[in-house]
Phi, psi and omega in degrees: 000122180304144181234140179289072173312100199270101151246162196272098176250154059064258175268130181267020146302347199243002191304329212264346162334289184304284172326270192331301196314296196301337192268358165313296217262347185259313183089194166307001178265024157215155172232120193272108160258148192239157210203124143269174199297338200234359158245018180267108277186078185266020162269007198288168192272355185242055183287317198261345203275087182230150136286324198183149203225105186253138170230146152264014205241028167268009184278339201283163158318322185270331224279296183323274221301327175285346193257330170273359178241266223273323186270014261241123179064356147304134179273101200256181169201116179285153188268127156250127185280176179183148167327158130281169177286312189269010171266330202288333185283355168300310181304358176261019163222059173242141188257187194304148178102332198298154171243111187237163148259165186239115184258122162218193179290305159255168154302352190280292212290347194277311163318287185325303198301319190285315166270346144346286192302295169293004181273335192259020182075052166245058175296285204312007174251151170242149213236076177271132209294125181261146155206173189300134166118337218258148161241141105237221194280162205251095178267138204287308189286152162210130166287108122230156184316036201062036177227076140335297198293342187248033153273141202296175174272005169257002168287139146251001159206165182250159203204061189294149197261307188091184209293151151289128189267181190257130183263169256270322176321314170299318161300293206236048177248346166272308115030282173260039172245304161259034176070045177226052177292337172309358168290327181287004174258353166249156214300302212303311188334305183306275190347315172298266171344309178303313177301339187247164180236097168275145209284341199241072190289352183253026174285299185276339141314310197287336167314303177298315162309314165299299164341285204281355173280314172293341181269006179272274210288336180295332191267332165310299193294328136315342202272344198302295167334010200253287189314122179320165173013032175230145165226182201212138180220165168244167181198131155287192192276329177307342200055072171234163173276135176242343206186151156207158170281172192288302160002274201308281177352299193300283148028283196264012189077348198236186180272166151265003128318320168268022191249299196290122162112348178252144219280136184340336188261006144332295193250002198225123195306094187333299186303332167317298173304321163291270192341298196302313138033244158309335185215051113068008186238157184287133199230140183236135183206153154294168186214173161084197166234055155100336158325321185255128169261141203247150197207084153309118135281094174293161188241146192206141159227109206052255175250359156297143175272124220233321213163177185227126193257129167251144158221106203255115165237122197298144167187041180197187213275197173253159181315297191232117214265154141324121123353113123000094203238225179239054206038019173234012169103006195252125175208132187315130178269340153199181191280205137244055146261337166264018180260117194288158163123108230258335223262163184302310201288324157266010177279303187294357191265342181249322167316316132341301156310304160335293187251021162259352170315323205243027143262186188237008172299200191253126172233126156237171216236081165243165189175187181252184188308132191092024204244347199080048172246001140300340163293303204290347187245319157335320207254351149272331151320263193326347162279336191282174190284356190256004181307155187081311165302192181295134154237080189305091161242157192229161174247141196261334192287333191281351196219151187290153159332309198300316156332293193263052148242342173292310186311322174279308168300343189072178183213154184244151198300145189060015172291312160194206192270120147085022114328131182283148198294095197091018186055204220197158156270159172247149165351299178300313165290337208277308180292027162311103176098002195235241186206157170217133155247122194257082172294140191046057189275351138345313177261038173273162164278173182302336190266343159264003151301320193289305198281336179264350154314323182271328179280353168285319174287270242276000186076357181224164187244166152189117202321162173276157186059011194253172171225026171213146192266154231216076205278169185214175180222110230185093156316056176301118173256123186221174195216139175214117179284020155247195197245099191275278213324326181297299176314312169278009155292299170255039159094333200267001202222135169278130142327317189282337217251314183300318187273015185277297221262306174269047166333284173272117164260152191231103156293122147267129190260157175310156159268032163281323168277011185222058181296344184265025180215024171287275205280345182286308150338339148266274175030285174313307168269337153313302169314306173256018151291350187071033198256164174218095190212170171237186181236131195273147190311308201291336175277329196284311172322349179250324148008289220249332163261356159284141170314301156106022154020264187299345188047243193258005161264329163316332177264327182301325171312296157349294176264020177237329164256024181280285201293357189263011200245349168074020180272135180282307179244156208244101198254199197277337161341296185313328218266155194300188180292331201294303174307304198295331205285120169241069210280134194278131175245233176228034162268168200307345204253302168325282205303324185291333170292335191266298179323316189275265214350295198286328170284003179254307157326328184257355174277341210262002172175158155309146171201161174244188227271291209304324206302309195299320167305289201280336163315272214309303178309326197269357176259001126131002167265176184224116185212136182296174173275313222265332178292280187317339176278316170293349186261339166323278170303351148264345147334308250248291177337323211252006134098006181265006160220146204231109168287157180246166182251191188075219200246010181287317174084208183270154180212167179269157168281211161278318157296328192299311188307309166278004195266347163295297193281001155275003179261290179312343165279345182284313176325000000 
């Protein structure tokens, strides 16, 4: 969920700064609305609906006053400003003795700057602060932080710094106010850091070190998943699971995914924690409801408490025992607990399912490839009065014609050249008393349509080359990824045979209609893929917007080539070519897609066409010059762009900004 960042200025001149700055390193996982002292309105009705409230304004005159009334109990955070690294080297061939001014906005900020500047050594200048209203001596050289417009005219030369950005202390105390710390793991974080030059310069070592310590305990903590019935969980000093193994997940029933972040006293006896707590010793409780024994491990620095380690042991039987089968492997394999998923259409699609379970009818199953109907006809077995028998499932498409009719009926010895010596049972005997699923029951031939018409009405079979009938008790479930009704239209399907098998009909839908449940379902195959990766706001949006072809094997695909690239984090880079590709054609959805794209892009900087062109390839559109010159020029119309000439490229207006933050607010 994108989260709302309020900031507080000053100058309303550094707003489109600040904005560009913040959204490098946050990306789409935020929306900056921005308010200077005089257009900022805390009666307005959505004033407080902030995730984080960042102000540069605290030096102003009005700001105490604004901070005892209207900001009165907001939890604010001031911008710390900071050098660039590549601005700073025009000044090292200024020599010892030079006298400069240092022009900002105010004194505070004009002061601030000057001592930046002796903190990163640039002693030999000596520096006195200039701003509007102020005398001093009338100097040739002037320093400043990107405010060109206020040097004076009796300078003859300049030294522009270019703007200051906000530093990285500020980033990633903003970070963990909204709980995106997974930012500080990207590419981008760095990139951003690297450009500055800061008073905290081992900042960005201790990050990385921190990086590499958290994946050392997370994989100690897989390594758990080694030990038979034992998982591993972590607890912060707060008491949330900051990490668990795949195990303890299993263990406790749930994903790991719904796991992280949640509080230890779910699952854990509060006094038990307290106690570990409080007196610093390892403490044993049952958890759960008593299936399990729990082993607390405090974590400690010095007499302080930091977290908690659990090892968590299975010791009693499992939650949901394996479906019975008939001792030869053919048995159901799940439920519909194991079937994911949140969104309307498959909660009524399993609902459904349900109360076609506690009949003995005929079901089919249709969808497209990749939906999941072979789960479905597992997990109606297993509701049914027949769970625990047999479940024979066959694919019809998979065997040849010659095949799948001994196969399904079974043969009797000497039925034909290379028949086993005492015949064979068929498919149908086998699913006796039990369920058979006729996966792709389309690709039987007509004659084998006919025969299995009849064994769905009498109930009885008769082996091939054989001359005795054979009654069976037999559920049939069958599943087909075509439009069977077409198919009996054009001659290739018995009419007859289709409404034998589709009493209960079962749709399944793609996962393009069921998008909210995209991502918990990677999830899903992380936990039983063993992966470990997270996702940055901009891969889960293309995530969430691809079409989704292949449907959930397809995403199953998805995370298994997520989880080989061996990225703690997963960016849109990262992600295959299929997701990223998003080709614009000229319908309305499209064009409105293109449009938030180019608005989001020109608030975060000035850009010309090409620049502009190879951004839209890396996020994943594809748009011609000639397409990108008309949506320029009607930008240009509706007055929410202003081209510049030269090497200026394009910029947002004033409308233009707002008209950015009402389309990206909708998202």
């Amino acid at each position: 969920m994108r989260k709302l960042v309020k900031l507080l200025v000053e100058n309303r001149t550094s707003i489109p700064d600040y904005t560009a700055q913040l959204h490098s390193v946050f990306g789409d996982a935020v929306t900056v609305l921005p308010f200077d002292l005089e257009g900022f309105d805390a009666g307005a009705d959505d004033a407080w609906k902030e995730d984080a409230f960042l102000t540069s304004a605290a030096s102003a005159a009005s700001f105490s006053e604004l901070r005892r009334t209207c900001l009165r109990g907001r939890d604010l955070i001031p911008i710390g400003l900071c050098l660039q690294r590549r601005s700073l080297l025009e000044l090292n061939g200024c020599p010892r003795g030079t006298r400069a001014l240092l022009v900002n906005v105010t004194r505070f900020m004009a002061e601030e700057t000057i001592a930046q500047l002796y903190q990163a050594g640039y002693g030999h200048i000596s520096f006195l602060p200039w701003y509007p209203g102020c005398r001093s001596p009338e100097l040739p050289l002037a320093v400043t932080p990107g405010e060109r417009g206020l040097v004076p005219e009796f300078v003859t030369r300049c030294i522009d710094l270019g703007p200051r950005q906000i530093d990285i202390e500020t980033i990633v105390e903003l970070a963990a106010k909204l709980r995106c710390e997974y930012v500080l793991r990207t590419r981008h974080f760095f990139d951003f850091f690297e450009k500055q030059h800061s008073g905290s310069a081992g900042l960005s070592i201790l990050v990385r070190e921190n990086l590499l310590l958290e994946q050392r305990l997370s994989t100690l903590i897989q390594m758990s998943d080694a030990l038979p019935g034992t998982g591993l969980l972590g607890v912060d000093g707060q008491g949330e699971i900051f990490d668990c193994g795949f195990q303890a997940a299993e263990l406790l029933g749930t994903s790991r995914a719904l796991l992280l972040g949640t509080p230890a006293e779910a699952l854990l006896p509060g006094e038990a924690l307290e106690r570990c707590r409080t007196l610093g010793l390892p403490v044993s409780c049952r958890c759960g409801t008593g299936e399990m024994s729990a082993r607390i491990v405090p974590i400690t620095q010095g007499m302080e408490y930091q977290g908690a380690y659990v090892a968590l042991t299975a010791s009693g039987g499992e939650e949901e025992p394996s479906p019975a089968g008939d001792g030869r492997g053919h048995t159901a394999k799940y439920c519909f607990s194991d079937i994911c998923g949140v969104s309307p259409s498959i909660t009524r699609t399993v609902e459904l399912a349900r109360k076609m379970a506690r009949t003995d009818a005929s079901v089919l199953i249709t969808g497209e490839s990749g939906t999941g109907k072979e789960l479905f006809a597992h997990a109606i077995h297993s509701s049914s009065a027949r769970a625990g028998k047999p479940f024979v499932a066959v694919n019809c498409a998979a065997l040849p014609d010659s095949l799948l009719e001994s196969e399904l009926f079974g043969y009797e010895e000497g039925a034909f050249t290379g028949a086993r010596k005492g015949g064979k049972a068929g498919l149908f005997e086998l699913a006796d008393t039990g369920t058979i699923f006729l996966d792709e029951i389309e690709g039987t031939p007509p004659s084998t349509q006919l025969k299995l018409l009849r064994v769905i009405q009498e109930r009885e079979i008769m082996r091939v080359g054989g001359d005795r009938v054979i009654p069976i008790d037999v559920r049939v479930i069958s599943a087909s990824n075509q439009n069977l009704t077409s198919l009996m239209e054009a001659g290739r399907f018995r009419s007859d045979l289709f409404y034998r098998i589709g009493t209960l009909p079962l749709t399944l839908p793609p996962l393009r209609q069921r998008r909210e449940d995209i991502l918990l379902m990677l999830e899903e195959f992380k936990s039983s893929l063993r992966l470990s990766f997270m996702l940055t706001e901009e891969a889960k949006a293309l995530l969430l917007q691809y079409h989704w072809p292949g449907n959930i094997r397809e995403l199953r695909n998805c995370a298994e080539y997520l989880g080989c690239q061996d990225l703690p984090v997963i960016e849109p880079e990262n992600l295959p070519v299929s997701l990223r590709r998003r080709e614009l054609g000229t319908d309305r959805d499209s064009a409105r897609s293109l449009r938030r794209e180019l608005l989001r892009l020109l608030a975060l900087e000035p850009r010309g066409r090409k620049q502009l062109r190879q951004a839209l390839e890396r996020a994943g559109f594809s748009a011609s010059e000639g397409r990108l010159r008309r949506e320029l020029e009607e930008l240009k119309a509706l007055g929410w762009v202003d081209s510049g000439t030269g090497r200026g490229g394009s910029r947002l207006t004033e409308e233009g900004l707002g008209e950015y933050r009402k389309l990206w607010g909708e998202l």
